[in-house]
N, C-alpha and C positions, 0 to 999 in steps of 0.2 A: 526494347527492354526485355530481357528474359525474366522467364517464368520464376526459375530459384530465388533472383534477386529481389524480384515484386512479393515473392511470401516471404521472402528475408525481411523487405519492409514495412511489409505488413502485419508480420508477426512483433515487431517491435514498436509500431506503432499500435496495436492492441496492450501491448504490456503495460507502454507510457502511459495511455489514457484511458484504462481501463482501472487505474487508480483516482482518474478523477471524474471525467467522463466517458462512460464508455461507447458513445454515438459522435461523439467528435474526433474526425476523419480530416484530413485533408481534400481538396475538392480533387487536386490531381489523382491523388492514390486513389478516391473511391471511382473516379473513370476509369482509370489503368482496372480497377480488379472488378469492376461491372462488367470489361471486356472482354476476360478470360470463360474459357466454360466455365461455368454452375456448378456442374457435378463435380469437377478438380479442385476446385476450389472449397468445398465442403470437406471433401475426403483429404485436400493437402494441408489445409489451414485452420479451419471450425473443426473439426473431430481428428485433429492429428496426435494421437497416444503420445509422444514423446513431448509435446509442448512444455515449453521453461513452466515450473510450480513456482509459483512465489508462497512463501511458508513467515506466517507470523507467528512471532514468540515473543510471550507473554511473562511479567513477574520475572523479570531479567533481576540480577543485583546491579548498581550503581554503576560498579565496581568493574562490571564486563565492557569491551569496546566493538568494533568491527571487526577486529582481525580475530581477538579470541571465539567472538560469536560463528564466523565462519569456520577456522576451527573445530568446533564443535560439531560442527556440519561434515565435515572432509570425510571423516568415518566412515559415512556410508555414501560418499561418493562425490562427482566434481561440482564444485559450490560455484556460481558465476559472480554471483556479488552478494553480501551480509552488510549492514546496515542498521547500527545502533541508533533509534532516535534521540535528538537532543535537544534541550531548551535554547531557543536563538538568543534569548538575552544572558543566561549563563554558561551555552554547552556544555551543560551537564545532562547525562543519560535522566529519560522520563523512563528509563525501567523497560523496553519494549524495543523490538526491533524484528525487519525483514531480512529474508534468506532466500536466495534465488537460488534453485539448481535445475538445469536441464533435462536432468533423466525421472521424467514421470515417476518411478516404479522407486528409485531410489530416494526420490521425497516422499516417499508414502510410507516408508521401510524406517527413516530418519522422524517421520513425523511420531508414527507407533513407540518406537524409541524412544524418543527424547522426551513424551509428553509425561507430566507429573516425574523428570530426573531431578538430582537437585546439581546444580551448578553454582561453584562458589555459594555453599550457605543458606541458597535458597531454590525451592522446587519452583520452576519453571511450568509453564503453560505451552504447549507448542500445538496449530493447527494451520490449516489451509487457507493462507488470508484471501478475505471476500472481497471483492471492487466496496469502495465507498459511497456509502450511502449518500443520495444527493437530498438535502433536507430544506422544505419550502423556506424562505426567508424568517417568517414570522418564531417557527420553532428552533432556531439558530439559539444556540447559548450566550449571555451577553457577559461579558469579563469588566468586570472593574468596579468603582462605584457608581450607583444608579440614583444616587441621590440629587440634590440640587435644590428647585423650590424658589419662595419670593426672597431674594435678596436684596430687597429693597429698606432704605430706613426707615423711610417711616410708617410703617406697617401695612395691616394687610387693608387698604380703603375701603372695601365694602363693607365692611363690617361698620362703618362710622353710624353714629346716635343710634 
């Protein structure tokens, strides 16, 4: 296996899981890159200036999608993928989306930019999106009703004479 390909997939596999987890690796790729030198691998992959920016923006309108999003992007320079989020039961925009571009220096130039523009109607938020926070179970947000209780008829028995 060559060198380019291995940080080709290495660098893409940081991207993927670096959204969700950032220490889960495959067991093959972490052999393959334990085996290469140390020092190449720091200066070609961990501190490489040009590494893809993923860029989040914030306070979207409704009304914006993927394509205009990236769009918006192209300005200052070539956009890999834009990325409107949406509700999975209605696919309607939550307001919020990611922006990948390649050239370090031109997300940086784009992020200065575009932060506090307004688009469509409303000013936008634009910064450097961070890997996601891994949160214990217990402080997890619970969605729905939390209700429930003794649904029993004929009431609550301890309470009797």
């Amino acid at each position: 296996m060559d060198y380019a390909y291995l940080c080709t997939i290495i660098e893409q596999q940081v991207r993927v899981y670096s959204l969700f987890n950032p220490l889960h690796f495959s067991i093959r790729i972490i052999i393959e890159f334990l085996s290469l030198p140390f020092s190449s691998i720091i200066n070609q992959v961990l501190f490489n200036p040009n590494f893809k920016m993923n860029i989040f923006v914030a306070k979207l309108s409704f009304n914006v999608n993927s394509a205009e999003l990236g769009e918006l992007f192209t300005e200052f320079g070539e956009v890999t993928s834009a990325t409107v989020i949406t509700d999975k039961m209605t696919g309607r925009s939550k307001g919020f989306g990611f922006v990948e571009m390649p050239d370090n220096d031109a997300a940086k130039l784009a992020i200065s930019k575009l932060n506090d523009a307004e688009v469509d109607g409303r000013t936008i938020a634009v910064s450097e999106a961070r890997p996601r926070e891994e949160r214990p179970y217990g402080e997890r947000r619970q969605g729905g009703y939390q209700g429930g209780g003794n649904r029993g008829g004929y009431g609550d028995r301890s309470r009797r004479y």
